[in-house]
PyMOL Python script that loads the backbone (N, CA, C, O; Angstrom):
from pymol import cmd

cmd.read_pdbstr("""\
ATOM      1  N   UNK A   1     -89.681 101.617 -83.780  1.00  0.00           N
ATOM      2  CA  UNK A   1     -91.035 101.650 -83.281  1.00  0.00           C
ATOM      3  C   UNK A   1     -91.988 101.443 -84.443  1.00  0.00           C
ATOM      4  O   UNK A   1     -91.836 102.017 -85.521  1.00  0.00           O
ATOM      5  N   UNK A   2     -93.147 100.452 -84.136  1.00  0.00           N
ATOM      6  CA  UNK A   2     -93.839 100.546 -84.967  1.00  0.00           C
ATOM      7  C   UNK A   2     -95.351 101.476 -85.286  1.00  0.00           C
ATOM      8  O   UNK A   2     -95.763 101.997 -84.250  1.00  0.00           O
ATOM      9  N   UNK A   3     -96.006 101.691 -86.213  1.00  0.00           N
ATOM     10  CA  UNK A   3     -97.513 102.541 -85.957  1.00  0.00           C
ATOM     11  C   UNK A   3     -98.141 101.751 -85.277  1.00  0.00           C
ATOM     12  O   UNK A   3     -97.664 100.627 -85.123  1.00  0.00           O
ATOM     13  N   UNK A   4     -99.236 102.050 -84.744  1.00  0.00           N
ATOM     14  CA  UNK A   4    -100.482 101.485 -84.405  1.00  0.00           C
ATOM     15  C   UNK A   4    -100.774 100.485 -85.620  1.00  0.00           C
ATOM     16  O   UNK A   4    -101.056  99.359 -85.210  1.00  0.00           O
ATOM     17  N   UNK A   5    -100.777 100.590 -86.740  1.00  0.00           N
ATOM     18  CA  UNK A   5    -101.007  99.801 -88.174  1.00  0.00           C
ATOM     19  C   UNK A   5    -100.456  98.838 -87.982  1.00  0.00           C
ATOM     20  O   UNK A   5    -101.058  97.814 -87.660  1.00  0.00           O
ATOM     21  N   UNK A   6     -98.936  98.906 -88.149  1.00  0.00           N
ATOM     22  CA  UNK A   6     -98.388  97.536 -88.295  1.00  0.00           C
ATOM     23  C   UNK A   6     -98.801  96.913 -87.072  1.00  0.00           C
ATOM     24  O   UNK A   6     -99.132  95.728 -87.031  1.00  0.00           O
ATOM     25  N   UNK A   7     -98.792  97.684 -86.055  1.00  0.00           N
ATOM     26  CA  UNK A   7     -98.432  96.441 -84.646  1.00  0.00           C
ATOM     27  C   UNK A   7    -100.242  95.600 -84.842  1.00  0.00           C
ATOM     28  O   UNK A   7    -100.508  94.462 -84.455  1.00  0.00           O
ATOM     29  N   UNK A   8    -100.756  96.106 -85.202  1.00  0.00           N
ATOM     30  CA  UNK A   8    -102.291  95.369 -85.242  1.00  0.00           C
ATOM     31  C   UNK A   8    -101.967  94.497 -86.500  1.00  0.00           C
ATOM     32  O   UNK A   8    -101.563  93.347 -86.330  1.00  0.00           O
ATOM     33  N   UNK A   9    -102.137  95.024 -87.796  1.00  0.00           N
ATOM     34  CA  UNK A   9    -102.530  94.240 -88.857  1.00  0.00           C
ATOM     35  C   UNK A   9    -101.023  93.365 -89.510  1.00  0.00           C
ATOM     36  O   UNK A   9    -101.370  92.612 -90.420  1.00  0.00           O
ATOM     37  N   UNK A  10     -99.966  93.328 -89.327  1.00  0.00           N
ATOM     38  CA  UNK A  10     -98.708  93.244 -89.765  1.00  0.00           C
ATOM     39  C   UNK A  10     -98.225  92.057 -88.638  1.00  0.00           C
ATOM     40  O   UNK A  10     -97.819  90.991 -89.101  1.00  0.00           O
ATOM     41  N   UNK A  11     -98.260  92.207 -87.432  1.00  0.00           N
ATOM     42  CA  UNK A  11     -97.653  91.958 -86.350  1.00  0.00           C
ATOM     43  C   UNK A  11     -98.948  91.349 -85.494  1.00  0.00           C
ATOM     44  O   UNK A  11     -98.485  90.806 -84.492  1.00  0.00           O
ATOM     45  N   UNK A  12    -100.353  91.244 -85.520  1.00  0.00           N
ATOM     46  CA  UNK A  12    -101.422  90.617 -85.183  1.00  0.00           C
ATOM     47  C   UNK A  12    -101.358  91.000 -83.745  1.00  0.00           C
ATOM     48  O   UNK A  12    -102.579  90.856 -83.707  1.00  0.00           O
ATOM     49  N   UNK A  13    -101.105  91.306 -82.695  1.00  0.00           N
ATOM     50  CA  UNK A  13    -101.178  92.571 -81.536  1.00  0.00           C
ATOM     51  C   UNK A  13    -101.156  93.829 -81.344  1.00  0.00           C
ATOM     52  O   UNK A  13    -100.721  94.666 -82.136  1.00  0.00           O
ATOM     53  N   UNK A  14    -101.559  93.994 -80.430  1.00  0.00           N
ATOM     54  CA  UNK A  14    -101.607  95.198 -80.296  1.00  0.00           C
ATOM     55  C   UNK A  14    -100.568  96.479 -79.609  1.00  0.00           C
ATOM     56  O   UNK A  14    -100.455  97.704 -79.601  1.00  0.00           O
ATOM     57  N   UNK A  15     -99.925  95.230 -79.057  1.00  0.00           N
ATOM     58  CA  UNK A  15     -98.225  95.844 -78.190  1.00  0.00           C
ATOM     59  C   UNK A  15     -97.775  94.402 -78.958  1.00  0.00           C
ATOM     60  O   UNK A  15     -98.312  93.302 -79.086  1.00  0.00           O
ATOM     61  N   UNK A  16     -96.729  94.897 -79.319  1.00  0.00           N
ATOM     62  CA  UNK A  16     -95.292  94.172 -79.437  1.00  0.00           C
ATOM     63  C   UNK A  16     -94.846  93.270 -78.727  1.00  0.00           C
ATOM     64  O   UNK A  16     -93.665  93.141 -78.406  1.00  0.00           O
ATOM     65  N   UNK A  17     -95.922  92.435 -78.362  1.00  0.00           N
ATOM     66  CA  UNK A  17     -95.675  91.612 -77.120  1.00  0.00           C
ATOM     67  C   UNK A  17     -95.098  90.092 -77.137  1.00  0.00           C
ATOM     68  O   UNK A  17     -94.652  89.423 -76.205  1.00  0.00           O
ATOM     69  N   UNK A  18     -95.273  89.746 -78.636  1.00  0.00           N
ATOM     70  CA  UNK A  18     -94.790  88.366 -79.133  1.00  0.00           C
ATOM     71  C   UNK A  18     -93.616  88.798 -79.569  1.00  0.00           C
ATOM     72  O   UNK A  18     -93.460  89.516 -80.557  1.00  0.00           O
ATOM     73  N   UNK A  19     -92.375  88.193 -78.534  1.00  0.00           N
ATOM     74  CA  UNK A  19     -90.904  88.734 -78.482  1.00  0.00           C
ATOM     75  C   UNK A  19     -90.062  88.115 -80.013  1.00  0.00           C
ATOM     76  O   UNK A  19     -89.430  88.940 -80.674  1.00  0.00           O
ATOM     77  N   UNK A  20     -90.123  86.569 -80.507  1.00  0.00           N
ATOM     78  CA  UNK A  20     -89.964  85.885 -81.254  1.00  0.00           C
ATOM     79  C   UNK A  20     -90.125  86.536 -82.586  1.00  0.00           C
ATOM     80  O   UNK A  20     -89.189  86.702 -83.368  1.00  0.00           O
ATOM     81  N   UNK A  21     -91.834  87.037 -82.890  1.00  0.00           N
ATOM     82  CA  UNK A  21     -92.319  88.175 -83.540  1.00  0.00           C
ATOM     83  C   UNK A  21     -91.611  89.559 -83.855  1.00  0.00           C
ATOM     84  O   UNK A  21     -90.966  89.781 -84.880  1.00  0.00           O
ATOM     85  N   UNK A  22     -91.691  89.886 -83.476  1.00  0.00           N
ATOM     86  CA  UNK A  22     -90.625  91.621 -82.980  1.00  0.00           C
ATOM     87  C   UNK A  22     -89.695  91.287 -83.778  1.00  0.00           C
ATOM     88  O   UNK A  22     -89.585  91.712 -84.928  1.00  0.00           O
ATOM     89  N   UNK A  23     -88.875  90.417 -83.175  1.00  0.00           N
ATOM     90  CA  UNK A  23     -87.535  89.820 -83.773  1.00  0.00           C
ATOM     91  C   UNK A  23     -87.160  89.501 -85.044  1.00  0.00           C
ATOM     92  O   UNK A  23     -86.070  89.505 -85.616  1.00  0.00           O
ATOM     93  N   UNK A  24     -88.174  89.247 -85.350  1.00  0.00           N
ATOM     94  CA  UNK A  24     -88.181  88.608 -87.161  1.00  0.00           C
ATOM     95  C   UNK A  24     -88.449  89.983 -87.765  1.00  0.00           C
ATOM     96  O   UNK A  24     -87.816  90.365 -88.749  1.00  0.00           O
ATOM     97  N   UNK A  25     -89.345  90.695 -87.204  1.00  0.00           N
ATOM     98  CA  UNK A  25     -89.869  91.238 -88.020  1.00  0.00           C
ATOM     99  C   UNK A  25     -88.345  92.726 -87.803  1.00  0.00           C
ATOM    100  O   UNK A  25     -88.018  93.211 -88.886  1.00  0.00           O
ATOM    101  N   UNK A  26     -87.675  93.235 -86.699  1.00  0.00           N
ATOM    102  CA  UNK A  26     -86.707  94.338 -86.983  1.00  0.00           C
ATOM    103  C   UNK A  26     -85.950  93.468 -87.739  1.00  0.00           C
ATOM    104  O   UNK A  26     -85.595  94.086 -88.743  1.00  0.00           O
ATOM    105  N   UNK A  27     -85.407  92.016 -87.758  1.00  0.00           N
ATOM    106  CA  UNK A  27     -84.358  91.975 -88.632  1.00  0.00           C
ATOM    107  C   UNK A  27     -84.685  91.974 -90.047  1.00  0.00           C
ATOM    108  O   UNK A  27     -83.804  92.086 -90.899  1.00  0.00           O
ATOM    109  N   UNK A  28     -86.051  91.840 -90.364  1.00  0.00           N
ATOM    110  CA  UNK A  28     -86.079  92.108 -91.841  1.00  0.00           C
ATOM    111  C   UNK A  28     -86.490  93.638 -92.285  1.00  0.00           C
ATOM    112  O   UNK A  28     -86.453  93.884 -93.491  1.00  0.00           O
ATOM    113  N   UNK A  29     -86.843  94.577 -91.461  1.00  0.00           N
ATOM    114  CA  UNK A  29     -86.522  95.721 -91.210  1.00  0.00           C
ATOM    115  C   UNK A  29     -85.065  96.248 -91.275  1.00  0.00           C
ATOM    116  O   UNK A  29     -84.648  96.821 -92.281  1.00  0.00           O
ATOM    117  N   UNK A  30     -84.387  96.061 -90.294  1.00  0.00           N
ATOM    118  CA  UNK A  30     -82.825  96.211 -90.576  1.00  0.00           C
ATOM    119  C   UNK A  30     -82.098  95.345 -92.183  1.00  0.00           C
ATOM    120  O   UNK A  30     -81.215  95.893 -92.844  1.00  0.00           O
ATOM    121  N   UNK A  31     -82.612  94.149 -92.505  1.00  0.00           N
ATOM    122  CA  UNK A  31     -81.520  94.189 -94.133  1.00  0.00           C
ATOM    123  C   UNK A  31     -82.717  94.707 -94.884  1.00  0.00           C
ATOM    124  O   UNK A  31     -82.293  94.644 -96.038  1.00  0.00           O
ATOM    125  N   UNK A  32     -83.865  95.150 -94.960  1.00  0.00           N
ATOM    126  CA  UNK A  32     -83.917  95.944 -95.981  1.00  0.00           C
ATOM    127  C   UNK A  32     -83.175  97.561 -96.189  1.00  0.00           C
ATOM    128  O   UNK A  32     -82.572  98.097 -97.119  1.00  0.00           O
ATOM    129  N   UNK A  33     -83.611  98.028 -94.682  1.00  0.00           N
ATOM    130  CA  UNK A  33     -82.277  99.440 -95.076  1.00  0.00           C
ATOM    131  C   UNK A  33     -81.107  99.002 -95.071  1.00  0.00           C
ATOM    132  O   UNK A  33     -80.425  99.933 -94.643  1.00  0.00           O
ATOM    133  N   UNK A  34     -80.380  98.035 -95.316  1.00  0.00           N
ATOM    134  CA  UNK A  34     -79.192  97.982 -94.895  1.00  0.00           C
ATOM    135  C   UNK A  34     -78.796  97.209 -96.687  1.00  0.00           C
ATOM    136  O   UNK A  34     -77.686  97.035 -97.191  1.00  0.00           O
ATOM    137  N   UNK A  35     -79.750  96.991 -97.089  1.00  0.00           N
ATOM    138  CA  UNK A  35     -79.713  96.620 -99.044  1.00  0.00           C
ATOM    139  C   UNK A  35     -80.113  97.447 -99.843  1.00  0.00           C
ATOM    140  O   UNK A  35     -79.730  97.345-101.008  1.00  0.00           O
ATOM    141  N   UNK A  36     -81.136  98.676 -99.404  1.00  0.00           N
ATOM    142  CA  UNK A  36     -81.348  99.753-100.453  1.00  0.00           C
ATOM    143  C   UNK A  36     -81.116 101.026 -99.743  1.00  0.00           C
ATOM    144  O   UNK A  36     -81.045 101.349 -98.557  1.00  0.00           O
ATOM    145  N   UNK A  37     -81.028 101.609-100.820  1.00  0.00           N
ATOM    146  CA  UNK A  37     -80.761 103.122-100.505  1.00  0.00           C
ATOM    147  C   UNK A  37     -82.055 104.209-100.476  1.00  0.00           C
ATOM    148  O   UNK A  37     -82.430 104.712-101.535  1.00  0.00           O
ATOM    149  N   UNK A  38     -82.543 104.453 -99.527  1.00  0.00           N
ATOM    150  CA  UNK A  38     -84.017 105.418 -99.241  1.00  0.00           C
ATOM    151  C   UNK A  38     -84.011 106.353-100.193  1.00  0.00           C
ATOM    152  O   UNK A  38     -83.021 106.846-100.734  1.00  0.00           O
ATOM    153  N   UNK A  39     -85.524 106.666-100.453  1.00  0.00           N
ATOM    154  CA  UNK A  39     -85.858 107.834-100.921  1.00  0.00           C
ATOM    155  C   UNK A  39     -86.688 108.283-100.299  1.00  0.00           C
ATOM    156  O   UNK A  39     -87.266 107.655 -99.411  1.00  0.00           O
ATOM    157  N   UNK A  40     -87.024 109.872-100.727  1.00  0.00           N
ATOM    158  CA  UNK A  40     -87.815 110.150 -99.967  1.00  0.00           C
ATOM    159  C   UNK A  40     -89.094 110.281-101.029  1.00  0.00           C
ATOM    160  O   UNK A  40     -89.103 110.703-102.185  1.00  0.00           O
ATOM    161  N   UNK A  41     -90.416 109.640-100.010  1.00  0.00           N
ATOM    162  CA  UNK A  41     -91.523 109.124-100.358  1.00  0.00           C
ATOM    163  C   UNK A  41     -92.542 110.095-101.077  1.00  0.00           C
ATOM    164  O   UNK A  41     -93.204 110.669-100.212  1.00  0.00           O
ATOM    165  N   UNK A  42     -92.837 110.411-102.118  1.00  0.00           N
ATOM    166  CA  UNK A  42     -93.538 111.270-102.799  1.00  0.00           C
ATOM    167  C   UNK A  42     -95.027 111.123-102.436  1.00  0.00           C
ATOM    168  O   UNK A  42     -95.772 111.683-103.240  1.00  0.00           O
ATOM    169  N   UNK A  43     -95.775 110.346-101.162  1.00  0.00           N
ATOM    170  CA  UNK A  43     -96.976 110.482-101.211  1.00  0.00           C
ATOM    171  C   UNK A  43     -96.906 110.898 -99.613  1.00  0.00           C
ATOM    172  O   UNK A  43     -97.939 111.489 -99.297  1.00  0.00           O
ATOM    173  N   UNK A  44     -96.175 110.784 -98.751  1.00  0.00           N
ATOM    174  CA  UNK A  44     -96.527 110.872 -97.421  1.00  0.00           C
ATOM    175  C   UNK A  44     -95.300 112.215 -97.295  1.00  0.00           C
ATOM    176  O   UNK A  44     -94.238 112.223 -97.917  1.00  0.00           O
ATOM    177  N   UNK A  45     -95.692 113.118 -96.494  1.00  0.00           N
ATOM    178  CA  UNK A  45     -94.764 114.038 -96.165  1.00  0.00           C
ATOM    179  C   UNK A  45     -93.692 113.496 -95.316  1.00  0.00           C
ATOM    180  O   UNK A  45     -93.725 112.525 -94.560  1.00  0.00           O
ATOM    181  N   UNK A  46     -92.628 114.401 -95.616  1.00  0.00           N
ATOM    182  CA  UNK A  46     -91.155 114.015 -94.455  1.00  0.00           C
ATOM    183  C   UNK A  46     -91.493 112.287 -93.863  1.00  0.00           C
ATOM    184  O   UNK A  46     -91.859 111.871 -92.764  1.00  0.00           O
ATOM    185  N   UNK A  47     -91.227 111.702 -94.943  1.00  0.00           N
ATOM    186  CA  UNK A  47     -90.728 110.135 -95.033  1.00  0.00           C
ATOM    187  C   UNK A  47     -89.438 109.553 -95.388  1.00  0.00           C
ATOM    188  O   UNK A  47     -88.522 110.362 -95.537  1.00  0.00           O
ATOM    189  N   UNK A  48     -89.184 108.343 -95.550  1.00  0.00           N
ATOM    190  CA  UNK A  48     -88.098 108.089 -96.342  1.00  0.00           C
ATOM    191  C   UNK A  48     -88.551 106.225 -96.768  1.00  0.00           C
ATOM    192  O   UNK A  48     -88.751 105.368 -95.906  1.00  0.00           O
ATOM    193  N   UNK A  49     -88.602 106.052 -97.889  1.00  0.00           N
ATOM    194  CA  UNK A  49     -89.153 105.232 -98.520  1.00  0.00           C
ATOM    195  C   UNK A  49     -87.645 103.987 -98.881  1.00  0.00           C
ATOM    196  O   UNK A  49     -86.469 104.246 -99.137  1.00  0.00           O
ATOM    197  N   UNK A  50     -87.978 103.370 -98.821  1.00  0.00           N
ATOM    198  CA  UNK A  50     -87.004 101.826 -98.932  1.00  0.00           C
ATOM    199  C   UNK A  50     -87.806 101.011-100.263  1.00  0.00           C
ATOM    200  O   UNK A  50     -89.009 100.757-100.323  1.00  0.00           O
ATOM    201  N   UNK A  51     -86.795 100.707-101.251  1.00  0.00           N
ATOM    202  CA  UNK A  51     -87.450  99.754-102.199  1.00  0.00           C
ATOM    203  C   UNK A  51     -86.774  98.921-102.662  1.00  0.00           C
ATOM    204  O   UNK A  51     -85.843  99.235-103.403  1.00  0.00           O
ATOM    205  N   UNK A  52     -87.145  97.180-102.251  1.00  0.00           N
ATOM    206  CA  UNK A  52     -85.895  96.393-102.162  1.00  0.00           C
ATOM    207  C   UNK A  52     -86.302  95.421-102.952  1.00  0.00           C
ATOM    208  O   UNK A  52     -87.258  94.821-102.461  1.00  0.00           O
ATOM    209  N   UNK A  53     -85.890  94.940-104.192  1.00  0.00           N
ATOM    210  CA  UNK A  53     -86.121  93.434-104.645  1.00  0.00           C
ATOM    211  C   UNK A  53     -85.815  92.261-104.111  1.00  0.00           C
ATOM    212  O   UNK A  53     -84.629  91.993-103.921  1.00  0.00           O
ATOM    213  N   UNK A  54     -86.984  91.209-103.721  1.00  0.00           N
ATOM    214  CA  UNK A  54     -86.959  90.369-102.578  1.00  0.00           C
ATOM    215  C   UNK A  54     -87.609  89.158-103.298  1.00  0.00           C
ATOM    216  O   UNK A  54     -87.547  88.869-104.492  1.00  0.00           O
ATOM    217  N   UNK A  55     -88.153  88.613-102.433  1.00  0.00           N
ATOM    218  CA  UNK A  55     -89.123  86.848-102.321  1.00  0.00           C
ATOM    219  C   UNK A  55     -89.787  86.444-100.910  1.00  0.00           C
ATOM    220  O   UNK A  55     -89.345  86.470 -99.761  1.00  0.00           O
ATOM    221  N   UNK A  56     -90.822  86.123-101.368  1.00  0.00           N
ATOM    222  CA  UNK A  56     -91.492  85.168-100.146  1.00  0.00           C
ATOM    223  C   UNK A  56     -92.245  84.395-100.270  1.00  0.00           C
ATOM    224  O   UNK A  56     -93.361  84.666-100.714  1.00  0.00           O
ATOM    225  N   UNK A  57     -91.890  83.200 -99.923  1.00  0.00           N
ATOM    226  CA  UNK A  57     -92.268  82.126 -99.902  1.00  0.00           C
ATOM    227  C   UNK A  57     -92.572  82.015-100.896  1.00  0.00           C
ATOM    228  O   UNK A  57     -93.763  81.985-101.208  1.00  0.00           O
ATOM    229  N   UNK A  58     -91.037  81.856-102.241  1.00  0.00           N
ATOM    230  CA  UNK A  58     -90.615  81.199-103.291  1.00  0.00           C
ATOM    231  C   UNK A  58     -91.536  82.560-104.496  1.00  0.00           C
ATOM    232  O   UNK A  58     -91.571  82.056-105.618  1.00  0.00           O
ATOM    233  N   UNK A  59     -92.203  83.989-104.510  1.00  0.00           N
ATOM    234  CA  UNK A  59     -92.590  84.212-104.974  1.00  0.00           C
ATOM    235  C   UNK A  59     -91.540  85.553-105.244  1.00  0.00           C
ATOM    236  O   UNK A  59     -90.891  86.169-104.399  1.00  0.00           O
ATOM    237  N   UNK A  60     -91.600  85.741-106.478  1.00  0.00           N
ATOM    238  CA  UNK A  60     -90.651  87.326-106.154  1.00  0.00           C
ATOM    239  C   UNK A  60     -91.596  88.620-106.363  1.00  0.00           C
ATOM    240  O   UNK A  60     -92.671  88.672-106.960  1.00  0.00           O
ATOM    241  N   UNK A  61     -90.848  89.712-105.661  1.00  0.00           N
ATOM    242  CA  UNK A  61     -91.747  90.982-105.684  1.00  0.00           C
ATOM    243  C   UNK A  61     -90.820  92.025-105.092  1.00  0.00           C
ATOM    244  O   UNK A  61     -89.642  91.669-105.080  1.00  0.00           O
ATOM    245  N   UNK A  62     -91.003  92.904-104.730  1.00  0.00           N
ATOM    246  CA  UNK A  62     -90.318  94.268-104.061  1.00  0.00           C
ATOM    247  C   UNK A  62     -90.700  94.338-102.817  1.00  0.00           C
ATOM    248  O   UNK A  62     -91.897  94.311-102.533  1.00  0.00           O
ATOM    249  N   UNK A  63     -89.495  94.462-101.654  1.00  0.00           N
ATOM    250  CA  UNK A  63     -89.616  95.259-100.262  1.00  0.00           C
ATOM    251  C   UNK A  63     -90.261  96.452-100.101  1.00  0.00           C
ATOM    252  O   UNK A  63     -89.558  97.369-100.528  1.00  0.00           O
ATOM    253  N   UNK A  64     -91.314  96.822 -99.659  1.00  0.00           N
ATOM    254  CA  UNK A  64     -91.049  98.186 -99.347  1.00  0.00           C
ATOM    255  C   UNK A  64     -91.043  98.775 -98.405  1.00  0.00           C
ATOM    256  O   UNK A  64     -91.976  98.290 -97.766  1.00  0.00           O
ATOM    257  N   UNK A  65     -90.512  99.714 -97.695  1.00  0.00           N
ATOM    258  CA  UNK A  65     -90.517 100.225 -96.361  1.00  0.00           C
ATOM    259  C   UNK A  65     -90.757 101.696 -96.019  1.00  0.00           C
ATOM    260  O   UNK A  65     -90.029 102.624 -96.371  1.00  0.00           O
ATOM    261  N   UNK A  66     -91.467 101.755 -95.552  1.00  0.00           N
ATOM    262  CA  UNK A  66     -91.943 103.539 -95.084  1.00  0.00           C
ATOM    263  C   UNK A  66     -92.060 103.984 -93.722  1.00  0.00           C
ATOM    264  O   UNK A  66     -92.876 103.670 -92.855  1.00  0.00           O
ATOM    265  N   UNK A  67     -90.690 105.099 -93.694  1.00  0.00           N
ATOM    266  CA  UNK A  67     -90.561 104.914 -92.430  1.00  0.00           C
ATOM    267  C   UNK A  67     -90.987 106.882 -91.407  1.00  0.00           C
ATOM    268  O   UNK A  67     -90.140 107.742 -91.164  1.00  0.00           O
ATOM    269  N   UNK A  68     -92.247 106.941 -91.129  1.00  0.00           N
ATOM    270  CA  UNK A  68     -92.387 108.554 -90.743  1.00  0.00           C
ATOM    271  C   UNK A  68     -90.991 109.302 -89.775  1.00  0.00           C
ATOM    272  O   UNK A  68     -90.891 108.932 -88.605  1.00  0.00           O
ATOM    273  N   UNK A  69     -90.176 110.122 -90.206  1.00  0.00           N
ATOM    274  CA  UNK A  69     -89.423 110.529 -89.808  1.00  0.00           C
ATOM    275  C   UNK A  69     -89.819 111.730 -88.382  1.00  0.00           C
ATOM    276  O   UNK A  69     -89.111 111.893 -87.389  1.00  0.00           O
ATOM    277  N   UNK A  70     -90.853 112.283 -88.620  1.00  0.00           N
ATOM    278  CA  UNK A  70     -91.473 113.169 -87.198  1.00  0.00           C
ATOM    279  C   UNK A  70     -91.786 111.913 -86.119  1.00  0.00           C
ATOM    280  O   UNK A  70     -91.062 111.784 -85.132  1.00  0.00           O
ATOM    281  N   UNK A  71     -92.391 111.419 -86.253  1.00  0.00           N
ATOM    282  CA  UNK A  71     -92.702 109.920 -85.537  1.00  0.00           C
ATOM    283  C   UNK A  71     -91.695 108.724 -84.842  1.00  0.00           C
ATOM    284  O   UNK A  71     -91.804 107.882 -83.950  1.00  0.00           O
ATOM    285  N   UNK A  72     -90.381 109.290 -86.050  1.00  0.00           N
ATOM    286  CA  UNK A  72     -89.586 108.080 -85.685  1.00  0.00           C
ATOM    287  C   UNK A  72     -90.526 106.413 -85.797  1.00  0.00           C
ATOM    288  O   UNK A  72     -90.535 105.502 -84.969  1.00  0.00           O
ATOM    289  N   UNK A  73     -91.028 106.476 -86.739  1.00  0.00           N
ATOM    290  CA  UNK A  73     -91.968 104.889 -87.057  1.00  0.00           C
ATOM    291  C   UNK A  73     -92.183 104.316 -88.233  1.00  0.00           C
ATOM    292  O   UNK A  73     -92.438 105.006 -89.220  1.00  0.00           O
ATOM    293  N   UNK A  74     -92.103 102.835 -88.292  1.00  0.00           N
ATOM    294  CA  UNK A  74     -92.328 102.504 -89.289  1.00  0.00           C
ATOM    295  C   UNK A  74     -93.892 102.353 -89.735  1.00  0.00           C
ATOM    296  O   UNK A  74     -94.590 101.571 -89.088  1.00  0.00           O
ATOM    297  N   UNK A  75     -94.559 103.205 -91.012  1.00  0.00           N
ATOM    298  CA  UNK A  75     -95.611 103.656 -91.181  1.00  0.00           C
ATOM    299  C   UNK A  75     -95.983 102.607 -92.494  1.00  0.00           C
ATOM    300  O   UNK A  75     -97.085 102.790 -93.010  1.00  0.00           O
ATOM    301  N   UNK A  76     -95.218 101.647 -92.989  1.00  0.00           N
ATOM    302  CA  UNK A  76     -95.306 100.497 -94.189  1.00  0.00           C
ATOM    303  C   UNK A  76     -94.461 100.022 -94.324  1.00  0.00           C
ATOM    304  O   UNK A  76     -93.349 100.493 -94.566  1.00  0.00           O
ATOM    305  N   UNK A  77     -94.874  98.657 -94.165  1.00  0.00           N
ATOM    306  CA  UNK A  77     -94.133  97.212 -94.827  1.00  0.00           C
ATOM    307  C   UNK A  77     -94.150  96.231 -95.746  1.00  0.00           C
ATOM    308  O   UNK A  77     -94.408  95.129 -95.262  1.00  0.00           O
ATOM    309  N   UNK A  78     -93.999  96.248 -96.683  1.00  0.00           N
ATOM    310  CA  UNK A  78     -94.969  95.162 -97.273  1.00  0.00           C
ATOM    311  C   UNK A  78     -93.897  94.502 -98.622  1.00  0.00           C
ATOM    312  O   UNK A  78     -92.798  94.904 -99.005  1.00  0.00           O
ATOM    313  N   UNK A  79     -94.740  93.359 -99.101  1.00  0.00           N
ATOM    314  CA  UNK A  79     -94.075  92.724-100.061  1.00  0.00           C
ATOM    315  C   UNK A  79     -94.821  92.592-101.115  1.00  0.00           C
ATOM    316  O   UNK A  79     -95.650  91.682-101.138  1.00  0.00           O
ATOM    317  N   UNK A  80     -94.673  93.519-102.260  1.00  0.00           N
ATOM    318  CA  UNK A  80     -95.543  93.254-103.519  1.00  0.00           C
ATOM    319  C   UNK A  80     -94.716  91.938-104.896  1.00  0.00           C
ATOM    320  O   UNK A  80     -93.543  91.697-105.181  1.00  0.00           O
ATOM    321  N   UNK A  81     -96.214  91.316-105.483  1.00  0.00           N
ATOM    322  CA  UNK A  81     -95.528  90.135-106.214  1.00  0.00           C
ATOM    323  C   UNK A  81     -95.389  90.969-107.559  1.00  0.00           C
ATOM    324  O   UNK A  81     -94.867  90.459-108.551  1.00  0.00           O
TER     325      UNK A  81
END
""", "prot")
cmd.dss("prot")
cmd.show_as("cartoon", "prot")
cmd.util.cbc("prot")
cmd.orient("prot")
């Protein structure tokens, strides 16, 4: 599940409604936990933080993923250069 955040600014709707969308976006959700090993996030309470060395579109930078564990949601995504 995503926050209210991503599904607006990340995902450009407001429901999860672009199926194609969704799609891209859990599977790069799923290999980032599935390439690093979580920590837990020193700025947000009861989190678990993902930090993955990656690329996009030919640029390199770090995965990161933040995922609220009370929530069950992903609360950050992003790709720094």
């Amino acid at each position: 599940m995503f926050s209210k955040y991503i599904r607006i600014f990340y995902l450009g709707v407001d429901q999860c409604g672009l199926h194609a969308l969704c799609d891209g976006i859990n599977l790069l959700v799923d290999e980032i936990m599935a390439s690093a090993t979580p920590t837990k996030d020193k700025f947000v309470k009861n989190t678990l933080k993902w930090d993955m060395p990656g690329s996009l579109n030919g640029t390199q930078g770090v995965w990161v993923l933040i995922v609220d564990l009370d929530k069950h949601e992903i609360i950050n995504a992003v790709t720094l250069a």
